[in-house]
C-alpha positions as CSV (number, residue, x, y, z in Angstrom):
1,X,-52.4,35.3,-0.2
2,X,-54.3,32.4,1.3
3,X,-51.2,30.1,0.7
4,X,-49.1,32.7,2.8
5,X,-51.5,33.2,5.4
6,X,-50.9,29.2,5.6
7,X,-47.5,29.3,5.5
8,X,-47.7,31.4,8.6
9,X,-49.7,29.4,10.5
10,X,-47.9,26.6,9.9
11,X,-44.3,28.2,10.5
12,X,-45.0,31.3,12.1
13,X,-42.4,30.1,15.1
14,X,-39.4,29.2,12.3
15,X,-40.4,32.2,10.4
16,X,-40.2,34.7,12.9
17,X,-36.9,33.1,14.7
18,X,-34.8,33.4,11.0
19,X,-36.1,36.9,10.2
20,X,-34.9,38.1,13.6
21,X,-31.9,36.8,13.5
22,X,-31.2,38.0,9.7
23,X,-32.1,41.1,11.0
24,X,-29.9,41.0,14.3
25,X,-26.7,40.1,12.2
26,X,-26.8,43.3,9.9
27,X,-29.2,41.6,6.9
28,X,-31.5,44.6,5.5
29,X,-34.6,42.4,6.2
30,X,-37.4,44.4,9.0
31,X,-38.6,41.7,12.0
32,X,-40.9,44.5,12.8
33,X,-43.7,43.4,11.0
34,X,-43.1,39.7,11.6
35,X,-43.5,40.4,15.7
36,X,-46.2,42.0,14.8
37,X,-47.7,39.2,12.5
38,X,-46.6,36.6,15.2
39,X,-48.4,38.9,18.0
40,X,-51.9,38.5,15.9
41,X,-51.3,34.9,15.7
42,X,-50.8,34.8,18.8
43,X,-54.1,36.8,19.5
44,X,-56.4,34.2,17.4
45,X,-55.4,31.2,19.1
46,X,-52.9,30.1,16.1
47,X,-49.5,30.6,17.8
48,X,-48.5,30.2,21.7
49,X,-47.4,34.1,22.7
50,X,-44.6,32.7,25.2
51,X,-43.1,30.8,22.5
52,X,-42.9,34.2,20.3
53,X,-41.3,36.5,22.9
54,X,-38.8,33.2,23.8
55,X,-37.6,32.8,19.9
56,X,-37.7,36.7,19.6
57,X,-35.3,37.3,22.4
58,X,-33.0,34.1,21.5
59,X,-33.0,35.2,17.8
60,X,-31.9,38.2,19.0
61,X,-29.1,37.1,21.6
62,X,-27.4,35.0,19.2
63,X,-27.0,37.3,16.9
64,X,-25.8,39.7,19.5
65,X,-23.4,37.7,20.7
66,X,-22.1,36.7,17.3
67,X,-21.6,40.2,16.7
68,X,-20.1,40.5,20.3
69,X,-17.4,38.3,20.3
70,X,-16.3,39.7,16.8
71,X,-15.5,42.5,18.7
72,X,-13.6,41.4,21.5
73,X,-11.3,39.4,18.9
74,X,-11.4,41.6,15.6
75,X,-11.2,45.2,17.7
76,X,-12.3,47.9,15.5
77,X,-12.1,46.7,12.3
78,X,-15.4,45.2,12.7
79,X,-17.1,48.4,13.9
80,X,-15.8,49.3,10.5
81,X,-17.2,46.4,8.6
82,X,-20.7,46.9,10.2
83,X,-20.6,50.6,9.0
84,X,-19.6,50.1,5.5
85,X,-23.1,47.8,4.5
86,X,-25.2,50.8,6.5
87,X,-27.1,52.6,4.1
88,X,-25.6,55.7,6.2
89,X,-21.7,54.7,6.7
90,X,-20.5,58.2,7.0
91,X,-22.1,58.6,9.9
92,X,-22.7,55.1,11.6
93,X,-19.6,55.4,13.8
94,X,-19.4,58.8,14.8
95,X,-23.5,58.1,16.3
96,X,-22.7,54.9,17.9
97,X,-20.1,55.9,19.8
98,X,-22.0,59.0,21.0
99,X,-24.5,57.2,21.9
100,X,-22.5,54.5,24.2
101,X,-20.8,57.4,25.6
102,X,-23.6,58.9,27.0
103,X,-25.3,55.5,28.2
104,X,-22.1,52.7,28.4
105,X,-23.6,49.5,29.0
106,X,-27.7,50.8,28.9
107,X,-27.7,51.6,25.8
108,X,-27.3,47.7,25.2
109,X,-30.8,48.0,26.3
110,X,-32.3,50.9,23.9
111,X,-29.8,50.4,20.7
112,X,-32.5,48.1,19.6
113,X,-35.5,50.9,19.3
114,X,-32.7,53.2,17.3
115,X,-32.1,52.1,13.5
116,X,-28.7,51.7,12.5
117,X,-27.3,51.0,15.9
118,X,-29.0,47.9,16.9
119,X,-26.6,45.7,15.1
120,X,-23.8,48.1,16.0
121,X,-23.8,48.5,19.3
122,X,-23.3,44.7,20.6
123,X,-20.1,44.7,18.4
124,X,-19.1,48.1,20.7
125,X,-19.5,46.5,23.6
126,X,-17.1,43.8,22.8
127,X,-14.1,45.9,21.4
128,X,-14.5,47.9,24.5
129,X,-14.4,44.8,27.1
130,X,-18.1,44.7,28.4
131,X,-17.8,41.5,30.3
132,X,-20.3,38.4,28.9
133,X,-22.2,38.6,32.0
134,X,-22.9,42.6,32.1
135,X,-23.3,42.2,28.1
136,X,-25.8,39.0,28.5
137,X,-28.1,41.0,31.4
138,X,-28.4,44.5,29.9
139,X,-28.5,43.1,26.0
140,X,-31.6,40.2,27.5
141,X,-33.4,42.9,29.3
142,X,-33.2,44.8,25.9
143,X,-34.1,42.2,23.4
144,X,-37.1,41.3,25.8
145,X,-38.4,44.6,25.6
146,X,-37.9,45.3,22.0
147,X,-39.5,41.7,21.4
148,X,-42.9,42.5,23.4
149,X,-42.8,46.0,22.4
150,X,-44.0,44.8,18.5
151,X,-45.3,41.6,19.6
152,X,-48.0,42.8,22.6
153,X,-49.9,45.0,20.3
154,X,-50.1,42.2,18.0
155,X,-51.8,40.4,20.2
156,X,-53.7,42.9,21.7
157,X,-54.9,44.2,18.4
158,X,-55.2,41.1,16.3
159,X,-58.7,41.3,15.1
160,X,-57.8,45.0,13.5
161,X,-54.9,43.7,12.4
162,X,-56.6,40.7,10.2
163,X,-58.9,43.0,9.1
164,X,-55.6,44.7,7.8
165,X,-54.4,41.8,6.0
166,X,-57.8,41.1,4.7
167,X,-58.0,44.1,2.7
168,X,-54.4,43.8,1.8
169,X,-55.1,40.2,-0.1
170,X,-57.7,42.7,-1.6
171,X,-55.1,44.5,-3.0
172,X,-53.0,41.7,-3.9
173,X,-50.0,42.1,-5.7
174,X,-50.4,46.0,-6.1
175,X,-49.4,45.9,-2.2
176,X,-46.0,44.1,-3.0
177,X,-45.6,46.1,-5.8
178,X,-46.4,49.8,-3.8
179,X,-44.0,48.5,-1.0
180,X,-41.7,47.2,-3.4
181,X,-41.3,50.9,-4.9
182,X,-41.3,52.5,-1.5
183,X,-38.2,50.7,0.0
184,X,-36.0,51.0,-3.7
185,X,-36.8,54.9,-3.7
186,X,-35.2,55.0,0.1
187,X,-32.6,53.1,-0.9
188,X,-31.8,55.1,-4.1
189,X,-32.3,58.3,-2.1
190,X,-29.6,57.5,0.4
191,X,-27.4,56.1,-2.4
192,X,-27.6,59.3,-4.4
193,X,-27.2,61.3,-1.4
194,X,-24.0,59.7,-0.7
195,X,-23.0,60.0,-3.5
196,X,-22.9,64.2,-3.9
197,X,-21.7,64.0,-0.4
198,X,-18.6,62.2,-1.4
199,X,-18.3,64.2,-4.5
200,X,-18.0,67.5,-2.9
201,X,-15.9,65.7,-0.5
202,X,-12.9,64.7,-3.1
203,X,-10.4,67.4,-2.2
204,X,-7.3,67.4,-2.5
205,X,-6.0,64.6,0.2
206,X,-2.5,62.7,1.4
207,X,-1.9,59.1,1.8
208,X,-0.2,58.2,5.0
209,X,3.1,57.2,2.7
210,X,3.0,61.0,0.9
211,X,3.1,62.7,4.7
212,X,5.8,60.1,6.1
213,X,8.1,61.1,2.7
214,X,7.2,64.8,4.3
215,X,8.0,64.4,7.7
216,X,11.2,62.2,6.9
217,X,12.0,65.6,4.4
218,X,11.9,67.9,7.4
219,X,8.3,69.6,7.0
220,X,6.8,70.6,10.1
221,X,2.8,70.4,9.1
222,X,0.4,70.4,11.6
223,X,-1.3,67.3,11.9
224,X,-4.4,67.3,13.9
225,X,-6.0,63.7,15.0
226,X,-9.7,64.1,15.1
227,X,-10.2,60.6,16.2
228,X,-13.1,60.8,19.2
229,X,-12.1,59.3,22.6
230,X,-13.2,55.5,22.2
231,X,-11.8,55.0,18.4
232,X,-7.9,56.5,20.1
233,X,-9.1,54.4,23.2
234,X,-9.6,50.8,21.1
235,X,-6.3,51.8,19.0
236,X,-4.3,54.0,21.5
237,X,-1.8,55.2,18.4
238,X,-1.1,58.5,17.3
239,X,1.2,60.0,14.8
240,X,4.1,61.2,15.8
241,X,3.5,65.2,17.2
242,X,-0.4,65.4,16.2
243,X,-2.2,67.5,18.1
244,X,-5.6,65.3,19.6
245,X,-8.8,68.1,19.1
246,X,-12.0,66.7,19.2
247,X,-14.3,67.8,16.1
248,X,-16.5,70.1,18.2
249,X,-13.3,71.7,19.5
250,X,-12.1,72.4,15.6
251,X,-15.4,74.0,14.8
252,X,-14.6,76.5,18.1
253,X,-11.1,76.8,17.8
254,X,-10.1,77.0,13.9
255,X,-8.6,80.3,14.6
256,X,-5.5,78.5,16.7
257,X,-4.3,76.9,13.6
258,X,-1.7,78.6,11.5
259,X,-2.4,79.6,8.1
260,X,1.1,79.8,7.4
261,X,1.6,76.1,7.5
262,X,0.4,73.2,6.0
263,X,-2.6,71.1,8.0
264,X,-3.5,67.7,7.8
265,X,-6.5,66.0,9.5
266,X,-6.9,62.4,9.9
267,X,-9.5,60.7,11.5
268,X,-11.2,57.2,11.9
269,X,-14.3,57.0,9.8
270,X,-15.3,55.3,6.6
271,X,-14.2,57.1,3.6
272,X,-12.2,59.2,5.9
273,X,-15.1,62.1,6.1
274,X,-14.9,63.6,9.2
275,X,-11.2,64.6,8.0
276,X,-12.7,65.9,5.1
277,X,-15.4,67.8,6.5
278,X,-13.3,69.9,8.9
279,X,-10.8,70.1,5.6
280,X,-14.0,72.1,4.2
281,X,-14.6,73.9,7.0
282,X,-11.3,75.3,7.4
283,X,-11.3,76.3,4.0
284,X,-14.1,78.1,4.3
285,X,-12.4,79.8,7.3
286,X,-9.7,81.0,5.1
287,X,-7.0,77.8,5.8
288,X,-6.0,76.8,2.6
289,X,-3.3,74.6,3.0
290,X,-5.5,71.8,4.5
291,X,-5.6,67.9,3.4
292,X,-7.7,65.2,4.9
C-alpha cells in the first residue's frame, strides 16, 4: 500500500488526468474516488489544487468533445453505440433524451452528476446541432463543477480522509478483495436482469423485409411508430402510413386500435424494446394480433 501511496504522490496529476478521461469516453472505470484522492493530496501539501481542477476539467472536455463531434458526423448511430456498452441499454436512450428535452443545452451542465448520461449526453448534443461554442460554455461550466464537486471535499477533508486510507492498508488486500466482489455482483445483477427482461420480451416479432412482402401483398396492418420526437427529429423517416403515437399516448389510448387487424410497433431503441413492451401491453389489453 505504501508503494501506491507513492505512486500517487509521484503521479497523482497523470493519474487523475487518464482516469478521467477513460471515464469521460464511456470506459467503466469511476474518477470519483481519484478527485477525491487528488483533493487530499492536495490538502497535505503533496499536489497543487489548481492543477487538479485544470486536468479534471480538460480530461473531461476532451473526451466530451470526442464524443461530440462523433455526433455531428455519425448522427444517431452513435447514440446507439454508447447505449449498447451501458450496463442498462434498454433504457439509456429513452432517459437521455428525456432528459435533454426538459433541459436542451443545461443539461450539458448536470449530465455529469447523473450515471449513465454523462458520456451520453455530449454525443446528443452533437447529433442535434448544438453549436461548438454553446457546447464548449455550458459542457466547461459543467465539467468545472463536477471536477470541484469531488475534489473540494478532498481537500477540505484530507486529514479524515488519510486516516481512511490508513485503516484501509490495515485491511490490505481484503479491501480489494470486498470491493472486488461488490462491483462483479452489480454487474452480474444487471446482466441477469437483462437477461429475464429480454426473455419475456421474445415474442413473436417481424423483420422490416417480412412487413414490406405484407404491404407489397395488399395487407392493411396498422403500423404504429413509437419513435419519441428527437430519435424521428435526427432521422425524419417514417414508414409509409404509420401512425406517429408517442408511448405515453399508447398506454392512454390502446382502446383506438383495432382488434380486428393486425398491429405492428416499431421503435428506435436497442434490442427494439420499447416496441416490445407496448406489444405486451396491448396483449394484455386483449390485442392479439400485435408484433414488435
Amino acid at each position: 500500500m505504501d508503494d501506491v501511496t507513492q505512486f500517487l504522490i509521484r503521479h497523482g496529476g497523470l493519474v487523475l488526468f487518464a482516469v478521467v478521461l477513460a471515464e469521460q469516453v464511456g470506459l467503466p472505470i469511476p474518477a470519483v474516488p481519484v478527485l477525491l484522492a487528488a483533493g487530499a493530496l492536495a490538502g497535505a501539501g503533496k499536489m497543487n489544487l489548481a492543477l487538479a481542477v485544470v486536468l479534471g476539467v480538460t480530461a473531461c472536455l476532451l473526451g466530451d468533445l470526442l464524443w461530440y463531434y462523433l455526433g455531428r458526423r455519425r448522427g444517431a448511430q452513435v447514440l446507439t453505440v454508447l447505449c449498447r456498452i451501458s450496463l442498462e441499454p434498454d433504457s439509456c436512450v429513452r432517459r437521455t433524451e428525456d432528459f435533454f428535452v426538459r433541459h436542451g443545452t443545461r443539461s450539458l451542465i448536470w449530465a455529469k452528476f447523473i450515471p449513465g448520461l454523462s458520456t451520453v449526453t455530449p454525443a446528443l448534443a452533437g447529433i442535434f446541432g448544438v453549436s461548438v461554442e454553446r457546447f464548449m460554455l455550458y459542457n466547461g461550466f459543467g465539467a468545472l463543477l463536477w471536477t470541484a464537486a469531488f475534489v473540494t471535499p478532498g481537500y477540505l477533508f484530507s486529514d479524515q480522509l488519510e486516516q481512511v486510507a490508513a485503516q484501509a492498508a490495515r485491511w490490505g488486500s481484503s479491501l480489494v478483495v470486498l470491493v472486488a466482489g461488490a462491483l462483479a455482483l452489480y454487474i452480474a445483477y444487471k446482466y441477469i436482469h437483462r437477461q429475464l427482461l429480454l426473455r419475456e420480451l421474445r415474442i413473436a416479432r417481424i423483420t422490416p423485409d417480412e412487413l414490406k412482402l405484407m404491404l407489397d401483398a395488399g395487407h392493411e396492418p396498422v403500423i404504429v411508430d413509437l419513435r419519441r420526437p428527437l430519435d424521428r427529429q435526427a432521422n425524419p423517416y417514417s414508414i409509409p402510413g404509420a401512425l406517429w403515437m408517442a408511448v405515453e399516448d399508447l398506454e392512454h389510448r390502446h382502446h383506438e386500435i383495432p382488434r380486428d387487424r393486425d398491429v405492428i410497433l416499431y421503435c428506435a431503441c436497442p434490442n427494439e424494446v420499447t416496441a416490445a413492451r407496448m406489444a405486451l401491453l396491448l396483449k394484455r389489453n386483449g390485442i392479439v394480433r400485435v408484433r414488435p
